[in-house]
Each structure stands twice: as C-alpha cells, then as structure tokens.
N, C-alpha and C positions, 0 to 999 in steps of 0.2 A: 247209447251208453251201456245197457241191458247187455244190446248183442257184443260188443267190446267186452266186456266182464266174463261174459262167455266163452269168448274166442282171444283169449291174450295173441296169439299170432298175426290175429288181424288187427289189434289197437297197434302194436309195435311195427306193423307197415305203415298204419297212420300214421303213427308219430315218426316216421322217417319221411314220410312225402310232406309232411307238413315244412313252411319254411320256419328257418335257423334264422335268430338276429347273427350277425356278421360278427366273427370270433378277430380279435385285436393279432397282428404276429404278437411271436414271444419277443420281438425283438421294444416292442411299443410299452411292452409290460414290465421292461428292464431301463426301460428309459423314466418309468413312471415310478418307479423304484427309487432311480438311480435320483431323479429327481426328490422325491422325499423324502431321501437320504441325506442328500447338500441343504435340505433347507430345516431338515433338526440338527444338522452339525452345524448351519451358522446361527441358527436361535440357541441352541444351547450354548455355543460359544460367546455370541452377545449377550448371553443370560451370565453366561460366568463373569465374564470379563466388567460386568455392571454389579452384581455382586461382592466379587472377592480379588476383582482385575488392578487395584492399588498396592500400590509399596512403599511404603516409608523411606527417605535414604535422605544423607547429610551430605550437603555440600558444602562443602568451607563452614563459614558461618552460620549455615542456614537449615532449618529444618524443613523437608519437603518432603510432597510427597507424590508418587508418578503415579499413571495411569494410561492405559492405552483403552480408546476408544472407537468402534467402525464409525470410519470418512472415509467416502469417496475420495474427496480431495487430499487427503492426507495433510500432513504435515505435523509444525508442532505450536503447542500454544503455552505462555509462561506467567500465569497469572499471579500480580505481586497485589496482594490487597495490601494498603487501599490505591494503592497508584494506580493499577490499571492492569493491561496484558501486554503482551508481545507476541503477537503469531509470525511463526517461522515458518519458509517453503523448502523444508528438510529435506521430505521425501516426497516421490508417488507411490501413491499404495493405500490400499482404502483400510489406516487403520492412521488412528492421531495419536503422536503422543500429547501429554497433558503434564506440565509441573506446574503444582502449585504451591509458594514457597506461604509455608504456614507458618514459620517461628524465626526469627532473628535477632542468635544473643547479643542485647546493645553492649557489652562489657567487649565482646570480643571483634563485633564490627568496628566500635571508636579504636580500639588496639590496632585492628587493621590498615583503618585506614590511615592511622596519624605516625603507623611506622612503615617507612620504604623497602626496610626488609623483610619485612613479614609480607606484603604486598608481593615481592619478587616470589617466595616460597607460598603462595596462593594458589597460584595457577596449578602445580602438580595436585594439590590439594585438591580443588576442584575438580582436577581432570578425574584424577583417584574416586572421589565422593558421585563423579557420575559413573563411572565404568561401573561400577562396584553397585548403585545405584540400577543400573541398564541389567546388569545380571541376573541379580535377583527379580528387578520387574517382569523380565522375561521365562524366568523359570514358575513364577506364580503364575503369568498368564497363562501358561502350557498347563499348570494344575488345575486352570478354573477354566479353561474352555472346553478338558478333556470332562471335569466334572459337571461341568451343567450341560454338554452336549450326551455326558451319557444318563444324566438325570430327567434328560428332556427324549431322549430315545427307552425310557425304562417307559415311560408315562405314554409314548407313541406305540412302541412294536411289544412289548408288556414281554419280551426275551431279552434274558443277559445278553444274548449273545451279539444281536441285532443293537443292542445303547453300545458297547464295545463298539463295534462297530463305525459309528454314529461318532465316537470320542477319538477314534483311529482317525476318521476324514478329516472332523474337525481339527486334529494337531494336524496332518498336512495341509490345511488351506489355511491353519497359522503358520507355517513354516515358512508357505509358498509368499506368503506375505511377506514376513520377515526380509525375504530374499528378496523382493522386489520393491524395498525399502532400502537393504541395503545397495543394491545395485543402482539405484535411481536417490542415492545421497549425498548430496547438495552445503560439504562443509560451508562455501560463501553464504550459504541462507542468514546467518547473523548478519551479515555486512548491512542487509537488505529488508532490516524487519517492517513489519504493521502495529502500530504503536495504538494503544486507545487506554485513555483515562486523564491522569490531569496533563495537562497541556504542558506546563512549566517544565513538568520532569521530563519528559520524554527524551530528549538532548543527551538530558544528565544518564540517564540511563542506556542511551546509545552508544555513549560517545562521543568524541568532536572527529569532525572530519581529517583532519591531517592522522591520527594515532589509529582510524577505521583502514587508513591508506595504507599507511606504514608499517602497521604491528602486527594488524588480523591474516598475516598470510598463511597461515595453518590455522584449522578447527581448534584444536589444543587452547593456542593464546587468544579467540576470537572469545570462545568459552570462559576462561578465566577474564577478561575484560568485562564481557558482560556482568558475571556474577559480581566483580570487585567495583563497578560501577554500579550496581542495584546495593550491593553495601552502604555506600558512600552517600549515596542516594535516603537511604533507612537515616543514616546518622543524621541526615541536616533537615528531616522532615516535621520540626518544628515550625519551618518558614518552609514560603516557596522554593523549589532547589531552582538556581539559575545556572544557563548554561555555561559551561565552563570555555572560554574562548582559546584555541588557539591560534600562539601568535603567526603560525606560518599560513593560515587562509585570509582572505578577505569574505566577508559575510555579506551576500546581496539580498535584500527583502524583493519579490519581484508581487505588486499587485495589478490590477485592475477590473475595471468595471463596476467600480463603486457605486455611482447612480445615485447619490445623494444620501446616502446611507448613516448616519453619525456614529452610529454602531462602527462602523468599519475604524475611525480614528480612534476607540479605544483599544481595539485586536493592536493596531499595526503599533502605538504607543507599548502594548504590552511584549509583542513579539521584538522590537527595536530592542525592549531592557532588557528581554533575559537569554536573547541570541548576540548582544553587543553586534547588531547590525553595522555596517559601516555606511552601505547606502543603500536608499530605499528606489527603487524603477519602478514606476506607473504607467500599464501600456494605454489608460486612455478610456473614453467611457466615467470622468471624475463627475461629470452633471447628466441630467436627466434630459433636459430641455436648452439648456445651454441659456439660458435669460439673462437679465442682470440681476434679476432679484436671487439667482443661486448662489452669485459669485460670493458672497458673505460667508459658504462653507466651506471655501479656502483657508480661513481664518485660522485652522487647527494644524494649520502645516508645520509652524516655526514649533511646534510643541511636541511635533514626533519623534524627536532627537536625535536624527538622520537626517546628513543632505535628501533632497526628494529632488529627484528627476525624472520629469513626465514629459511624456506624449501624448499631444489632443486624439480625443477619441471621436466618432462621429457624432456623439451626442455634446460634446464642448464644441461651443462659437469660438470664435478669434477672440470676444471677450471675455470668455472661459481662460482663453489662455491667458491673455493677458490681465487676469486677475489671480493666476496662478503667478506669475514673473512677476508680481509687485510684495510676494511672501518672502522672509526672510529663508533663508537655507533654501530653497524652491532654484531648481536649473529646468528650463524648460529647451527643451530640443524639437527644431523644427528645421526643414529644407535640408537636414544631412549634416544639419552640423555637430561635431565632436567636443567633445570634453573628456577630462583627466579627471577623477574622482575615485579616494581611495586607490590611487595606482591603478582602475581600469580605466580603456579608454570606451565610453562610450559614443555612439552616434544616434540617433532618433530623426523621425521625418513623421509631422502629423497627420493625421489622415485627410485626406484631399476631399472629402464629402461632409455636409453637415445634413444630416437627415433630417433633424425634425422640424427644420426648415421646411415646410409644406408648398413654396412658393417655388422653391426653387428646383429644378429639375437634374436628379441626381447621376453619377455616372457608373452608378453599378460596377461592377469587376473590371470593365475596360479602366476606368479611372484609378483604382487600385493598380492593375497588373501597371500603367503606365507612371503611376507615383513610385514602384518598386522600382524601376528599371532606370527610372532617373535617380533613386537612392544608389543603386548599386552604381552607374555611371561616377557620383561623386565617391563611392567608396573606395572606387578603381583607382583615385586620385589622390587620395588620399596615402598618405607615408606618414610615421606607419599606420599601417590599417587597425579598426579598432577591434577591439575585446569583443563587444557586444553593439547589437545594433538594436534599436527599440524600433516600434510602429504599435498600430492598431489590429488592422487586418492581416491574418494567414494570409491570403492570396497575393499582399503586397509582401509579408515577409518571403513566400518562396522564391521570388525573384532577386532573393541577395545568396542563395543558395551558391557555393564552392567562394564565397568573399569575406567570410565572418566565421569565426569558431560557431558563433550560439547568436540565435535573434530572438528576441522578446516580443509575445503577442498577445492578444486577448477578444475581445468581441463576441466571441460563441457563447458563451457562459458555463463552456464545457472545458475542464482541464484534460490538455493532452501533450504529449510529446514524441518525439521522432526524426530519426536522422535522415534528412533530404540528401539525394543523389549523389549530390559533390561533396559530400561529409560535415554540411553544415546542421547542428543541432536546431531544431525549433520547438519552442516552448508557446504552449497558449495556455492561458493562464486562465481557469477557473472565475466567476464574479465575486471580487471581497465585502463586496456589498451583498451576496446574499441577493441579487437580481434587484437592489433596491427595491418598489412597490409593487415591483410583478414579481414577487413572492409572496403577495396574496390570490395572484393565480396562478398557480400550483400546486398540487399535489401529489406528491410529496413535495414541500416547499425547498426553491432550490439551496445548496448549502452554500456557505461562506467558506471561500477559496484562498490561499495566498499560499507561497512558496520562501522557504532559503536556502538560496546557491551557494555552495561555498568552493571560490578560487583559489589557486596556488597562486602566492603572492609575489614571486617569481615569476614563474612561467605566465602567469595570468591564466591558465588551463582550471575546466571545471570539472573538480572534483567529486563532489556529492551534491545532494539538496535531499532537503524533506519536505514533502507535500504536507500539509496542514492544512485540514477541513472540521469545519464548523458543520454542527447540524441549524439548518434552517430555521425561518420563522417558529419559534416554539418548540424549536428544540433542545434538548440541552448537552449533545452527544458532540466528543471532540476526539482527534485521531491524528495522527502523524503517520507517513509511510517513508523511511530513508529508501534511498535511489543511490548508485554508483556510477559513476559516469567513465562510461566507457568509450574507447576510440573508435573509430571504424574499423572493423576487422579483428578487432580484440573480442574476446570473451565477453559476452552481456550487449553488446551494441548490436544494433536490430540489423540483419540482415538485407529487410528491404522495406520502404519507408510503408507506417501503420498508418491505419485510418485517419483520417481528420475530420470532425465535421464540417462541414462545409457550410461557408456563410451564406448567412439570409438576410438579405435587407426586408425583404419584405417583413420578417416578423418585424422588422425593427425591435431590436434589442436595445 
C-alpha cells in the first residue's frame, strides 16, 4: 500500500488489471428506466383516479355518481342501494366504469312513471344526463391521473421535469385505454346483465322478455329502459316489486335435482308468484333414495301454483313416480310421451337406471345413450314435433340433438348450456335443492340453482332466460344473470359446442 502511495503510476496499472464487475449495456439501463417510468405513471394514475376519479352527474331522475376504476376485466357496474347491482360486459380494457345511483327524487320518479308521456321524453333525457355525465368523468380522470402520477414522480425522481414526464405517460396509457374501450364496446351488454341483490326485483329492473326483444335494438333505448325501470322499481319499493309479465311470452320454471330438500318448495312457490310462471319442468333427481317413506314430499306440489311436469331422475323409483302422478296439477312424462301445456308441447322419457338401488346392476352411459335413441326414434314420429323435450341425463339428451329446438337436463349439479351440432339447445340445470344433504360436504357448499325460459308464444321459439342462484347451505347471497337466446349462426350463439361436465355415476349424485 506504502509502495502504491509512492508510485501512483504503478497503483493505476493495478487498478486496471484488477477485474471490473460486468457494466449493464445502455440499452438494459433504458429499459430499467423505462420500466420505472410506467409503474409511477400507473400508481399515480391509480392514485388519482381513487382520490379525485368521481363525478357527480344526473340522470333523468336520478342523482349519481361515476367513477372509473383499473380492471383487468373491465366492464361496468350500477349499484342501486338497496336493491342490489347490475354488472355490465361493456367493454375490454382494464379500467371499470362504476355508477352508483345515490338520490332519487320520489316526487319526480311517481310523475314519471304514472305519465306515458314523460316516460317517451325520458330516454333523450337520460341519453343527455349520461353523455354529459361520460364527459365530464373523463375530463376529471385525465386531471387526476396527470395529477397524482406527477405527485407520485415529484416523490420518485425529486425533478419537475421527470413527474412531467411521469403525468405525460400516464394520460397516454389513459388514452390508450380509453380507445380500447371504445373499440371493444359492447352497446348489447344491457340485454345481458348480472343481477345481485334482492331476488324479487331483478326482473323489474331488467325488464321482461318480449320489450328486451323488441325495443333494446340501439344502446340509446336499452339505456333509457333500464334507468325508467330502476325508477319504477324506487316507486313500488314499499313491497316486494313483482315481475311485470308480458303477455306475448310463455314463462317456463325449469328445476331439478332436488334431493329431498323443503327449502326448494318455498324458492319455486316464490319464483312461480313473482315471474307469473306458466309451467314449472322438473328434469329429475325429486328424492334422495327413492323409498316410500319420501313419497310424502310430493305433498307440496298442488301448492306451487303451476302445472308441474317431471321426469324421474335416477334417484326416483317407479314409486317416486307414481307418487308424483297421484298430485294434483303434477303431469308426469315417461317413454316419450307428449303433452300441450301453456301452448308448449312438451315430451319427457325418465331415466332408464335407478342407482341407489345397490342390488341391481346398472347400465352406465350405454343404457342412457340407448334410452336417447329410442326418445329420439319416437320423436321422429311424432307430428308435430315438440317444443321441448325433458330427460335426466346429458348423454341421453345429446342424442335428440338436430329433433328438438331445446332439451331439458340436470344430474351434474353443474348448471350449463350449449348448442349441440345440429342446432339443438341443451340446458342442464344446476341442483335446486342445493345437492340436498351433500351440501354438508362441500365446500364451499353447493348453490341453489333454478332457471326462467321465456317463449314467444307464437312461434313457441326461446327467447331469453335468467339463471337464478342461491348461495348455499349458510349462505345468504342471491343473483340472477339474463341470457339472450340466440339462433345458430346469429350473433351471441356459440360457435362450437362448450364444455359440459360429464356424468359420474359413480359419485352417485
């Protein structure tokens, strides 16, 4: 060290033979940059937008107020306390919008809704009170993402120039948003909402099926619908709102897999009154064990204030069935036979296996695929052919596939749906029972399922439905999702048939 002190020309050979840690390019160091660059322009931009990212704005009657939040998933959500919400699939683009309507003058909502003319001059109104609305939320978000991304690059890089900077990026990756919102928007998303809050309202607040058909064919009038039904809605919220039926659908309850459940006849009594049900389908799965001592929970049939037409499931005996056919209102369908109910015609074929029968030796998927194939046989023979056809099992329903608009199933305890190859719809229905007592093994315990089909009462062609789920053992969370039923090859109808679970006998369900 001495002789280095002495001789600087010889420490400075040192320190050149010595090795160097490995120097990064410039190019790793502009990436590292460029990187901590985008992530104080998207905190500070989330920093704003959680801040000061709100706007107040009127809609018709209503005092609201917007908000955009980062989602991946995007879309929009319209929170009516205390009813509930409505999430809409508006856009892609990871930013949500949010109304939440805070004030609704009752002096001018009853005006509204009890005068037909003011009702007609609504909708500009609305349109008006959201564009107007949309404006201004967006000119604030552009002030509060530039503001808290350069408040958040002042706190980072400690240079004006660099927070600048920082609030520059950030309005281009709000822009870039913006744009890929508008480009990826989705006016039908009303048609199509996610319902959650009380049960009763959600209908009222949709709409009925025939006026979602016929009116919503522009954003414009889907939007005024909505708002003038969430009015309508405010006004009668003294009492439960019930659904308002129109007369050009037929309204189909579709359950199954009950499983002994008592719970389930007070849902389907309640859904009967406030969707003015016409008829209620049961795909099956009504007992646990099929015995004689179950048959006694038949008893609630004549009380659901719908004809009820079922098909034995694998868990109903023949005495199952025919402790169902000795209820009043009760149409049971077996071996393909048809019926006329409400103007549809239905067919049903029970299921050809009784599982928990332990003695008897069952026939698995051959015995199904060979039970469809003799349904469809008689349906071939059938003039004219029906509306809807019932069963238990998927695997026996694909085999009526290009013979039937729409089949009815259940057994999975998985709700699903899907257009099979030859354009026939198949529906598999959720368990309304909540898996009956194998809902205390699970968890998260399974939910209470049921659906409403609604037909053109003409054409017999299915229009809409809303899914309606129950949260589980112990829960108390309830949701409706409308669906639009689409042809094959039309807009919205699945291009190539989705998943289905596939049945398990062995779990025995």
């Amino acid at each position: 060290m001495a002789a280095d002190q002495r001789n600087p020309k010889r420490a400075r050979l040192r320190r050149a033979r010595a090795p160097h840690p490995p120097r990064l390019p410039w190019l790793s160091t502009g990436l590292r940059r460029a990187a901590v660059l985008a992530a104080v322009a998207l905190i500070g931009g989330w920093l704003g937008l959680l801040v000061a990212g709100g706007s107040p704005a009127r809609v018709g009657p209503m005092d609201t107020r917007m908000s955009l939040h980062p989602d991946l998933a995007g879309g929009s959500r319209v929170d009516i306390a205390p009813l509930g919400a409505l999430e809409l699939d508006t856009h892609r683009a990871p930013l949500r919008l949010d109304v939440d309507v805070r004030r609704l003058n009752p002096d001018a909502a009853r005006a509204i809704a009890k005068d037909p003319a003011r009702l007609a001059g609504l909708q500009d109104e609305v349109v008006t009170g959201v564009e107007h609305g949309m404006l201004r939320l967006g000119l604030r978000a552009a002030v509060a993402v530039a503001a808290g991304s350069c408040a958040v690059g002042l706190v980072v890089y400690r240079r004006p120039g660099r927070a600048l900077t920082a609030a520059a990026t950030s309005l281009g990756l709000l822009g870039a948003t913006f744009g890929g919102a508008a480009l990826s928007w989705n006016p039908k998303s009303v048609l199509e909402p996610h319902f959650t809050g009380l049960l009763a309202g959600a209908p009222q607040v949709v709409g009925n099926a025939r006026s979602i058909v016929s009116d919503f064919d522009v954003y414009r009038r889907e939007l005024a619908k909505l708002v003038t039904n969430v009015t309508r809605l405010y006004d009668t919220a003294t009492t439960l709102p019930a659904y308002n039926p129109d007369p050009g659908t037929v309204r189909v309850l579709h359950v199954s897999d009950i499983h002994l459940n008592p719970a389930a006849w007070d849902l389907i009594r309640s859904v009967v009154a406030d969707y003015k049900i016409d008829v209620i389908v049961d795909t099956g799965d009504l007992m646990d064990h099929g015995s004689a001592a179950e048959n006694a929970f038949t008893d609630d049939i004549p009380s659901l204030g719908a004809p009820y037409v079922y098909v034995r499931g694998n868990h109903d005996s023949a005495g199952s069935q025919q402790a169902v056919a000795r209820q009043k209102h009760a149409i049971v369908l077996d071996e393909g036979r048809t019926v006329t109910v409400a103007g549809l015609r239905i067919a049903g074929w029970g299921d050809p296996q009784f599982t928990p029968d332990r003695s008897v030796q069952v026939g698995g998927e051959e015995a199904e695929v060979a039970m469809g194939q003799a349904f469809a046989a008689k349906i071939t023979a059938t003039r004219p052919p029906p509306d809807i056809a019932a069963v238990h099992e998927p695997t026996a329903a694909q085999q009526l596939d290009g013979l039937v608009p729409l089949v009815l199933a259940g057994h999975t305890h998985v709700r699903a749906t899907r257009m099979l190859d030859h354009g026939t719809r198949l529906f598999i229905q959720g368990s309304t029972g909540g898996s009956g007592l194998r809902a205390l093994e699970s968890n998260p315990p399974s939910p209470v399922e049921l659906s409403v089909l609604f037909f053109d009462r003409s054409s017999h062609r299915l229009q809409a439905w809303d899914d309606i789920t129950l949260g589980g053992l112990g829960r108390t969370t309830a949701k409706i999702d409308r669906h639009l039923a689409a042809e094959p090859g039309e807009a919205g109808a699945p291009s190539t048939p989705t998943a289905t679970p596939a049945p398990s006998r062995t779990a025995d369900r």
